[in-house]
C-alpha positions as CSV (number, residue, x, y, z in Angstrom):
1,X,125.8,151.7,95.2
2,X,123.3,151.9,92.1
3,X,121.8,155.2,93.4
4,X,125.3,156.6,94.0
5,X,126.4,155.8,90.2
6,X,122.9,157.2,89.0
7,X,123.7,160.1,91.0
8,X,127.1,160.1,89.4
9,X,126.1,160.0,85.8
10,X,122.8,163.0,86.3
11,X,126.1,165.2,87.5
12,X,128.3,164.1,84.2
13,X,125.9,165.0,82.0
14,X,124.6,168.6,83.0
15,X,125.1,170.5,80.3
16,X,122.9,173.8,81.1
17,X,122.9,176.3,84.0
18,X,120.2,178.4,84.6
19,X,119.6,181.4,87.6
20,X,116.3,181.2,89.1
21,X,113.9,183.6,90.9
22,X,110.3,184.1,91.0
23,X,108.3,187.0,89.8
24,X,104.9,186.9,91.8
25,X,105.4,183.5,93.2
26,X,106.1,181.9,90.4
27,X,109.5,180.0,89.8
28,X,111.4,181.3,86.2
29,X,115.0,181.3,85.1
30,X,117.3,182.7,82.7
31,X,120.1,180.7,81.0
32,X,123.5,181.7,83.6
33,X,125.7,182.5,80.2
34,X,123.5,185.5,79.9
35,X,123.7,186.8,83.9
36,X,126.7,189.0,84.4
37,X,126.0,189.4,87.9
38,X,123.7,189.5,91.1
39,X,122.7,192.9,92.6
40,X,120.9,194.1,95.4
41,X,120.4,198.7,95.1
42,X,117.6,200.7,94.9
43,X,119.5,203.9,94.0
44,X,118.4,204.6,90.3
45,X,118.4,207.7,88.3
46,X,115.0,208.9,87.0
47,X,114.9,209.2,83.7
48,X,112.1,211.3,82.1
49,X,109.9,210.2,79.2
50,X,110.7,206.5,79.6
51,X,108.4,203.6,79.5
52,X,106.5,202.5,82.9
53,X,108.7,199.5,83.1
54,X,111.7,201.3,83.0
55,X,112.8,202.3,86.5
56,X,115.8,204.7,85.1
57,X,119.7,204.5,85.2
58,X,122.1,203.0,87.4
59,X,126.3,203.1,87.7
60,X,127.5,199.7,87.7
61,X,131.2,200.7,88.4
62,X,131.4,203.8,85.8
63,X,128.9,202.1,83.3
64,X,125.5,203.9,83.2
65,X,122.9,200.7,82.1
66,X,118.9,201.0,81.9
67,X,116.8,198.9,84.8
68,X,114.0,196.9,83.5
69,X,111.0,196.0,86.3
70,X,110.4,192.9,84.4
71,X,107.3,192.6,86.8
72,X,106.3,196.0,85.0
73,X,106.9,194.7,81.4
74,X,104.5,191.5,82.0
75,X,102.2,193.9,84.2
76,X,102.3,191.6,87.0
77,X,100.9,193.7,89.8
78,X,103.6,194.4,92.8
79,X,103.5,196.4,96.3
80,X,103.7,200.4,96.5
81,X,107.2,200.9,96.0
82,X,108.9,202.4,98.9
83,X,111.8,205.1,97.4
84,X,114.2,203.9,100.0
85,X,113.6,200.1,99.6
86,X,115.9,197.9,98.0
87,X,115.7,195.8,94.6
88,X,116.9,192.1,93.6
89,X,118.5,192.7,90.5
90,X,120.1,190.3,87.8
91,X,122.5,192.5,85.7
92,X,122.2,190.3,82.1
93,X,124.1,190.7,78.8
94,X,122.3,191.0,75.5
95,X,125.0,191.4,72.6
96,X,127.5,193.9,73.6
97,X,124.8,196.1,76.0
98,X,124.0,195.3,79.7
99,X,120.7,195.9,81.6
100,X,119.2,195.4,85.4
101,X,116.4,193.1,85.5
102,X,114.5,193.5,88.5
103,X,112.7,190.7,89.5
104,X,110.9,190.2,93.3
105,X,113.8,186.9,94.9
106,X,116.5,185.8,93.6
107,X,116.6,182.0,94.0
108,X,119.4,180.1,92.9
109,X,121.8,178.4,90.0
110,X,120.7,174.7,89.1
111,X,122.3,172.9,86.4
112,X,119.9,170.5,84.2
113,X,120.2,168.5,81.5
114,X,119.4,170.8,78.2
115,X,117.4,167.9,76.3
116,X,114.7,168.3,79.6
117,X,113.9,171.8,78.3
118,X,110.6,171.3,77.2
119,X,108.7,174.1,75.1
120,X,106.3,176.4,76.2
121,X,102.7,176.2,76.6
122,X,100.2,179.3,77.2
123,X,99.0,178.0,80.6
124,X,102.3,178.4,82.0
125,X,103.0,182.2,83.8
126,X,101.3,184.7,83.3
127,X,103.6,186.4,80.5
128,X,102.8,186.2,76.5
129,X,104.4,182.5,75.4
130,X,106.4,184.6,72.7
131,X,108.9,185.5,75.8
132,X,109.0,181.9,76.7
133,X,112.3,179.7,75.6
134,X,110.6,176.4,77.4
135,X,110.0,175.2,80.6
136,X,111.6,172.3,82.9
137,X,111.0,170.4,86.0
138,X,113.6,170.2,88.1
139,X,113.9,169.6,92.1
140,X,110.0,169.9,92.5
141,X,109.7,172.8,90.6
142,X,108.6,174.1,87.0
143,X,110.7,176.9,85.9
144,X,109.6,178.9,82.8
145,X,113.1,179.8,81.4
146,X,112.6,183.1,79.7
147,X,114.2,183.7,76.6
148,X,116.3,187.0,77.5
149,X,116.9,188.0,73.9
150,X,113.2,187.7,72.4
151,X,112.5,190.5,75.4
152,X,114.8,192.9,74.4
153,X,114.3,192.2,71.1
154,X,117.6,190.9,70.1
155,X,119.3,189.0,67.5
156,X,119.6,185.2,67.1
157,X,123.0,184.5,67.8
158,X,125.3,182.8,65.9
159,X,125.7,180.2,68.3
160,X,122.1,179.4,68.6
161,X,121.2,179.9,64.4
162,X,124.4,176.8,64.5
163,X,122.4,175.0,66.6
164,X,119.0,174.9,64.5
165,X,117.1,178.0,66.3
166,X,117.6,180.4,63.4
167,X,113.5,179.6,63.2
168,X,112.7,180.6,66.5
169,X,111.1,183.7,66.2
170,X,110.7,186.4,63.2
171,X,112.1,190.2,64.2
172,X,109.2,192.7,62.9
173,X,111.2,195.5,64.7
174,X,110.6,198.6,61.9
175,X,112.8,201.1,63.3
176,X,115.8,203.3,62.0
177,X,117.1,200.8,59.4
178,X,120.1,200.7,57.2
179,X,121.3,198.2,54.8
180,X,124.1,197.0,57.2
181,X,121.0,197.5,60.5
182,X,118.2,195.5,59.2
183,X,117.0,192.8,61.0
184,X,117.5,189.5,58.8
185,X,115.9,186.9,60.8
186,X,114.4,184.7,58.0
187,X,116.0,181.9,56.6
188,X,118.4,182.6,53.3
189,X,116.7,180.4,50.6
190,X,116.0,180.7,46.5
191,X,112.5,181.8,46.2
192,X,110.3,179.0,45.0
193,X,109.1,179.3,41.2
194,X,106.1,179.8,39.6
195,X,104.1,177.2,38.0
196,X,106.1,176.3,34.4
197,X,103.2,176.4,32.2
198,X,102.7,179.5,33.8
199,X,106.0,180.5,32.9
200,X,105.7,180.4,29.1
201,X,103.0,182.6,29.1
202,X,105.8,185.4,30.7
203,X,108.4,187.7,29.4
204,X,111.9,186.3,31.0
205,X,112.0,190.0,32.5
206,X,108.6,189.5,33.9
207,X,109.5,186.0,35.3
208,X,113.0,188.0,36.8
209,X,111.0,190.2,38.7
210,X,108.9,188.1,40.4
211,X,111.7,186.1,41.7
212,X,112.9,189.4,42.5
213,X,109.9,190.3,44.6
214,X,110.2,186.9,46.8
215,X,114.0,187.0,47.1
216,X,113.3,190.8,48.6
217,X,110.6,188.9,50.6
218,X,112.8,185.6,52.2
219,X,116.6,187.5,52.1
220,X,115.1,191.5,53.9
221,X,111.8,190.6,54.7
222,X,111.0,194.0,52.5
223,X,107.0,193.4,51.1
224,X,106.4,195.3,47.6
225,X,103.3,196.3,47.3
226,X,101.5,199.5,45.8
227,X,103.4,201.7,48.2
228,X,106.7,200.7,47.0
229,X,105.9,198.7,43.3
230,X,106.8,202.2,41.4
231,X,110.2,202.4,42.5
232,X,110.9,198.6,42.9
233,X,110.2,198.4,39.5
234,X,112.5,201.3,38.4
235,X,115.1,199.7,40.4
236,X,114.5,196.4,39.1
237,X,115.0,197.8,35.4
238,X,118.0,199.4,36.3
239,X,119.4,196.8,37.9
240,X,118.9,194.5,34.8
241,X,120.9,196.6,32.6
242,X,123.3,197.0,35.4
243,X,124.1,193.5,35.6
244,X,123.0,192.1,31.9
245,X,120.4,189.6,30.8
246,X,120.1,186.4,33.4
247,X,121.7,187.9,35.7
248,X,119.2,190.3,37.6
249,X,118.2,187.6,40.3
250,X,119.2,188.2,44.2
251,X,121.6,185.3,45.1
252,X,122.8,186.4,48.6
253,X,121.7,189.3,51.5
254,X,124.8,191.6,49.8
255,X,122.8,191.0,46.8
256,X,119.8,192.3,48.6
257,X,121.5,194.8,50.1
258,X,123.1,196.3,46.9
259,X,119.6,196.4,44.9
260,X,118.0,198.2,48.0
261,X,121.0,200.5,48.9
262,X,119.5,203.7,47.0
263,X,115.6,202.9,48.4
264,X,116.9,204.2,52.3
265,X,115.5,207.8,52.6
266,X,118.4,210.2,53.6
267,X,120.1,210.7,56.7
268,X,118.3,206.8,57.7
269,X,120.0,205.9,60.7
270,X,122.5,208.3,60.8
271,X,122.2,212.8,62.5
272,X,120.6,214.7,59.9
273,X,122.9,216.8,57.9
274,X,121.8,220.9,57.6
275,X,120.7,220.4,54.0
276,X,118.0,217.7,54.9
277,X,116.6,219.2,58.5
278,X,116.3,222.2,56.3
279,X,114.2,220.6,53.5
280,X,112.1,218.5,56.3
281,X,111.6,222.3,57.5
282,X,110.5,223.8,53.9
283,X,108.1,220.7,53.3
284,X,106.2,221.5,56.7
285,X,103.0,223.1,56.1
286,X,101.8,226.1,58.0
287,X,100.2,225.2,61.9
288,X,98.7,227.8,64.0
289,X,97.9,225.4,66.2
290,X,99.0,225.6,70.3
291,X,99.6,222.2,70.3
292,X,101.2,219.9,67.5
293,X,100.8,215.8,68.0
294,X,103.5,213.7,65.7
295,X,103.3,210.1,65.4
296,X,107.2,209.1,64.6
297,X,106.5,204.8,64.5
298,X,109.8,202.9,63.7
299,X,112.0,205.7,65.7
300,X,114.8,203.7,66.0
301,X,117.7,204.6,68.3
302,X,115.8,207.9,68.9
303,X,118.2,210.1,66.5
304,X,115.3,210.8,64.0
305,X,112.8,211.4,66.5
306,X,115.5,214.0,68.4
307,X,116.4,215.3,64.7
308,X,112.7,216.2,64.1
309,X,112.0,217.5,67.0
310,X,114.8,220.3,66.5
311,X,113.0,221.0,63.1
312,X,109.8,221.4,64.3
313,X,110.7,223.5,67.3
314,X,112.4,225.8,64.5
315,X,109.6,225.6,62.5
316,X,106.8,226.0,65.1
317,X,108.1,228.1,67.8
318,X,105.2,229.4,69.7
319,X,103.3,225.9,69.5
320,X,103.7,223.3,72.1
321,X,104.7,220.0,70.2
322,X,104.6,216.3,71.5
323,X,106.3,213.4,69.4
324,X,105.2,210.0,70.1
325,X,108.1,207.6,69.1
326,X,106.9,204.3,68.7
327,X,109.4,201.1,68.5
328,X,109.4,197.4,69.5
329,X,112.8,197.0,70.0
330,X,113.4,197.2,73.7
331,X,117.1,198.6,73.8
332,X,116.6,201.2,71.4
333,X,113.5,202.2,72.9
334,X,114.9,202.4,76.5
335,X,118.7,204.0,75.7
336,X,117.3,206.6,73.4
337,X,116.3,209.1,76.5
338,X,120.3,208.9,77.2
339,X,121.2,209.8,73.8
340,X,124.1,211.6,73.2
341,X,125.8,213.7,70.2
342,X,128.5,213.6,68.5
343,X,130.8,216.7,68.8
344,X,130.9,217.3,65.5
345,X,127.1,217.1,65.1
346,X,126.6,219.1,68.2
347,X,128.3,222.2,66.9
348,X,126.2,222.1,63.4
349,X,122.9,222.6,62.8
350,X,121.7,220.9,66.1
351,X,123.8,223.5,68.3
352,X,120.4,225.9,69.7
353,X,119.4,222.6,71.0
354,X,121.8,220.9,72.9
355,X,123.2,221.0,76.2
356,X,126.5,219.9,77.3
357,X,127.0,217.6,80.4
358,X,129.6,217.5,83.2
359,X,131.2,214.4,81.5
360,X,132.2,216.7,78.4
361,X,129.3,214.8,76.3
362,X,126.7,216.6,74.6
363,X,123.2,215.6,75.0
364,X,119.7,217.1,73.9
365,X,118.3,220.2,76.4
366,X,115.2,219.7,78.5
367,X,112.8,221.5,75.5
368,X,113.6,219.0,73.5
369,X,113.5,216.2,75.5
370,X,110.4,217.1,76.4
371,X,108.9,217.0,73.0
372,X,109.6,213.1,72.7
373,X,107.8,210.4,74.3
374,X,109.7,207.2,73.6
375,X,107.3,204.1,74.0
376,X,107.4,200.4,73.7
377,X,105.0,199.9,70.9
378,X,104.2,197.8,67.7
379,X,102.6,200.3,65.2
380,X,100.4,197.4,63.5
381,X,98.9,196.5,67.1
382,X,95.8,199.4,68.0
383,X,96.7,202.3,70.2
384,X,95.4,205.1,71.9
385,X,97.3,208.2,70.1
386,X,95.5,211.4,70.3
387,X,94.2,212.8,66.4
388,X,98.0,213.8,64.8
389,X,99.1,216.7,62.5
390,X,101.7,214.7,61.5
391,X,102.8,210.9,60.5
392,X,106.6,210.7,60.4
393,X,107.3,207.5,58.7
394,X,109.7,206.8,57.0
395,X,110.9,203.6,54.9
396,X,108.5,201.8,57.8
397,X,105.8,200.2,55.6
398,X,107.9,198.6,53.2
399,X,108.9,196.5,56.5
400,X,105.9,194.7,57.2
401,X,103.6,192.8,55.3
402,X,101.3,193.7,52.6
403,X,98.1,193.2,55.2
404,X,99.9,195.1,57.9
405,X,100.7,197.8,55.6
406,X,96.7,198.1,54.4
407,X,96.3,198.0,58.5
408,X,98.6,201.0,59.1
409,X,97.6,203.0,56.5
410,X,94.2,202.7,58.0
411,X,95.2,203.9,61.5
412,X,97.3,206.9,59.7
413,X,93.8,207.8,57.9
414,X,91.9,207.3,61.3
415,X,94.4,209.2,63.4
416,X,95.3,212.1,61.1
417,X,93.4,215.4,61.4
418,X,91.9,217.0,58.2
419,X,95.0,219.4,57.8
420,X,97.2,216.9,58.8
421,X,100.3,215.6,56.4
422,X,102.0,212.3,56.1
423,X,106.1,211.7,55.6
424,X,107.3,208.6,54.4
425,X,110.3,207.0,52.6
426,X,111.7,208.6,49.6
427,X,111.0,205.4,47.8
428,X,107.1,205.1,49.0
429,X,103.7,206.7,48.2
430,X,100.3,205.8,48.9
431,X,99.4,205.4,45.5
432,X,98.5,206.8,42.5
433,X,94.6,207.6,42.0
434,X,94.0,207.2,45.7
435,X,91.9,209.7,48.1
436,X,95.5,210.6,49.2
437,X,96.8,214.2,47.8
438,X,100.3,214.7,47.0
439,X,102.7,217.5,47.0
440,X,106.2,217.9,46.7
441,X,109.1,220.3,47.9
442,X,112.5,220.0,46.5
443,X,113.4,216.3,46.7
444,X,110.5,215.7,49.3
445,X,106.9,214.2,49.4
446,X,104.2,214.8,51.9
447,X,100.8,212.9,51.7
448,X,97.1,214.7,52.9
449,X,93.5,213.9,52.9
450,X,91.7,215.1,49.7
C-alpha cells in the first residue's frame, strides 16, 4: 500500500516532459514543449553552399524547413550514408521557425520531476557543455537534456527570463543588426559608479559619459573603444544638448536604442537601395585579379552578403569572386541559401541577378549563389580563410569586446593581402595615427595597409 501511494505521489508531481533518443549510444533529450513532431524520410533537397551539418530542405506539408544532422554539428562520427536510407527525425520549434533534427533512435517521452534536472558537467557527452541545459537520472539512465535554443542560437524566452534564466547564457551573435534586431541578452541594470573622490576631480559631462559608456555596455552590449570613441563621443555631445543638462544618462534599452539609432551603417539589415550598392561600387578599388576572396563576418540573414555579391560581380566582371559569410547564429546562417526577394527589390537595382521560381518568388541566380559560402562561424575564434582582398565588416566590432576587437583586427591585418581594403561601419575606424591608411568616397570609408 506504501509503494502504491509513493508511486501515486512521483505521478502527481511530474512537472516536465522530455523526448529522448541517443546520438552515438548515448541517451539525450529535448524538453517535449519544443518537439512539434516525430518523422521518419530521407528525401531532402540539396542545398548548395550550406554548412556540413546541414543535410538540405524538406516539405513538411507545404512548409519548406532546413534539416540539421545534429550528429554532424557535434562531429560525432556516423556510418556512410546510404542516399536511399531513411532518417529519425524530431521536427522542433525555435520561436516562430521549425527545423529537422536528425538524430540516430528515437527513444521515448518520460516525464520527470523539473527540480531533478541537475546542471551540466564537461564529462558528460561528447558535445561542448555550452549546448547542455542539465542532465537527469531517470529509469537507469542519464539523459543530457540539450538546450534547443543555445544551438540555434536563439533568444531567452520570456517564459524562461520569468523564471530566473535570463543569466543563462550571453548572445555574441554579430550579424545584420538593427536597433529593433539586436541581441539584448544582458541583464537591464544602472551602471555602477565611479569612486566619489574620484568624482570631484571630473567635469559632470565627463562623469555623464562614462556612465554612458557602461549603460551602452550592460543595456546593448555595444564596447567603445578606439574604433568607435570618435563618434560615441560626437553623439554623446549631441545627445546632451538634445536632452539638457542631467539628463544625458541611458535609463532604459529605448534609451539605448535612440542614442545609437544614427551609428547603424545604411541599408543594416534591410536590401540595399541603388544609391548605396552604387557607392559600395565607386569605393571599390581597381582588381585585376582572376580570383577575388571577401571575408563578410557578421552576414546576418544573408541579404548583405547577397547585396555585395551583385556589386562586386558588377564591379569585377571577368574575375571569379568567393564571399565567405561568416555568422554564429544558426537559423540565419542555414535559411540564408533559401533567401528570397522582395518583388519590389527584385525589379530594381538587383534585377541582372535574380531568377524567378516556379512558386512566383524571386530568388538569387546560380552566379550569385555561387559567389557566397554561408558558414557557421565565430569571427573571434581562428580560422582557416585564404589571404582576402577584402574585409566586409560592418558595424561588427563595436559588438564584441574591446580584447575581441584588438583580436579581430589582428586576423583582418593577418588575412588581408597588401592591396587589400577594409569596410566597416559608418560610425568605426581603426584609428587615427595607426599603420592603417584611409580614404574616402562620397559618404564612404575604406581602410589599407600603409
Amino acid at each position: 500500500m506504501q509503494e502504491a501511494m509513493e508511486d501515486k505521489e512521483n505521478v502527481s508531481v511530474v512537472d516536465y516532459k522530455m523526448v529522448t533518443f541517443s546520438l552515438a549510444g548515448k541517451d539525450y533529450a529535448i524538453d517535449i514543449m519544443q518537439v512539434k513532431e516525430i518523422a521518419k524520410t530521407g528525401r531532402f533537397t540539396y542545398v548548395p553552399n550550406t554548412l556540413p551539418f546541414v543535410l538540405g530542405v524538406y516539405n513538411l506539408r507545404g512548409e519548406i524547413i532546413p534539416i540539421i544532422d545534429l550528429r554532424l554539428f557535434f562531429n560525432i562520427d556516423i556510418p556512410t550514408r546510404d542516399d536511399n536510407s531513411v532518417e529519425n527525425m524530431l521536427i522542433v520549434s525555435v520561436g516562430d521557425q521549425l527545423f529537422g533534427v536528425v538524430v540516430d533512435a528515437i527513444d521515448k517521452v518520460i516525464g520527470i520531476q523539473k527540480s531533478k534536472i541537475q546542471p551540466p558537467h564537461p564529462l558528460f557527452g561528447d558535445i561542448n557543455i555550452k549546448y547542455i541545459y542539465g542532465v537527469v537520472e531517470c529509469q537507469d539512465h542519464l539523459y543530457i537534456l540539450l538546450d534547443i535554443e543555445r544551438i540555434f542560437n536563439a533568444r531567452i524566452s520570456a517564459k524562461d527570463k520569468d523564471n530566473g534564466m535570463d543569466n543563462v547564457y550571453v548572445n555574441s551573435s554579430v550579424g545584420e543588426v538593427m536597433p529593433t534586431q539586436m541581441n539584448t541578452q544582458a541583464v537591464s541594470h544602472t551602471a555602477s559608479k565611479p569612486d566619489a573622490a574620484a568624482l570631484k576631480q571630473e567635469t559632470a559631462s565627463e562623469q555623464d559619459y562614462k556612465f554612458v559608456v557602461e549603460e551602452l555596455r550592460n543595456l546593448k552590449k555595444f564596447y567603445v573603444s578606439d574604433i568607435n570613441e570618435e563618434w560615441v563621443k560626437a553623439r554623446f555631445n549631441q545627445w546632451s544638448s538634445e536632452k539638457g543638462a542631467g539628463n544625458s544618462q541611458l535609463q532604459s534599452e529605448k534609451d539605448a536604442d535612440e542614442f545609437l539609432g544614427p551609428f547603424w551603417s545604411k541599408c543594416n539589415g534591410t536590401w540595399w537601395t541603388k544609391q548605396y550598392a552604387d557607392e559600395v561600387y565607386k569605393l571599390l578599388p581597381e582588381n585585376n585579379a582572376k580570383q577575388i576572396v571577401v571575408w563578410n563576418p557578421g552576414c546576418g540573414k544573408g541579404i548583405e552578403s547577397y547585396s555585395l555579391a551583385c556589386v562586386l560581380k558588377r564591379r569585377y566582371p571577368n574575375s571569379k569572386i568567393r564571399i565567405y559569410a561568416h555568422e554564429i547564429d544558426l537559423l540565419n546562417v542555414s535559411n540564408a541559401p533559401l533567401l528570397s526577394i522582395p518583388d519590389t527589390n527584385a525589379n530594381d537595382w538587383y534585377s541582372p541577378y535574380v531568377t524567378k521560381k516556379v512558386s512566383g518568388e524571386y530568388t538569387f541566380n546560380q552566379e550569385i549563389k555561387d559567389i557566397v559560402m554561408f558558414e557557421y562561424h565565430d569571427c573571434t575564434n581562428s580560422n582557416s580563410l585564404p589571404m582576402v582582398d577584402i574585409v566586409f565588416a560592418r558595424d561588427v566590432l563595436s559588438m564584441l569586446p574591446v580584447e575581441s576587437q584588438n583580436m579581430v583586427v589582428g586576423d583582418f591585418d593577418e588575412k588581408l593581402k597588401g592591396n587589400g581594403i577594409i569596410i566597416l561601419g559608418a560610425g568605426e575606424s581603426l584609428g587615427k595615427g595607426s599603420n592603417w591608411g584611409e580614404k574616402t568616397v562620397d559618404s564612404l570609408t575604406y581602410f589599407n595597409k600603409q
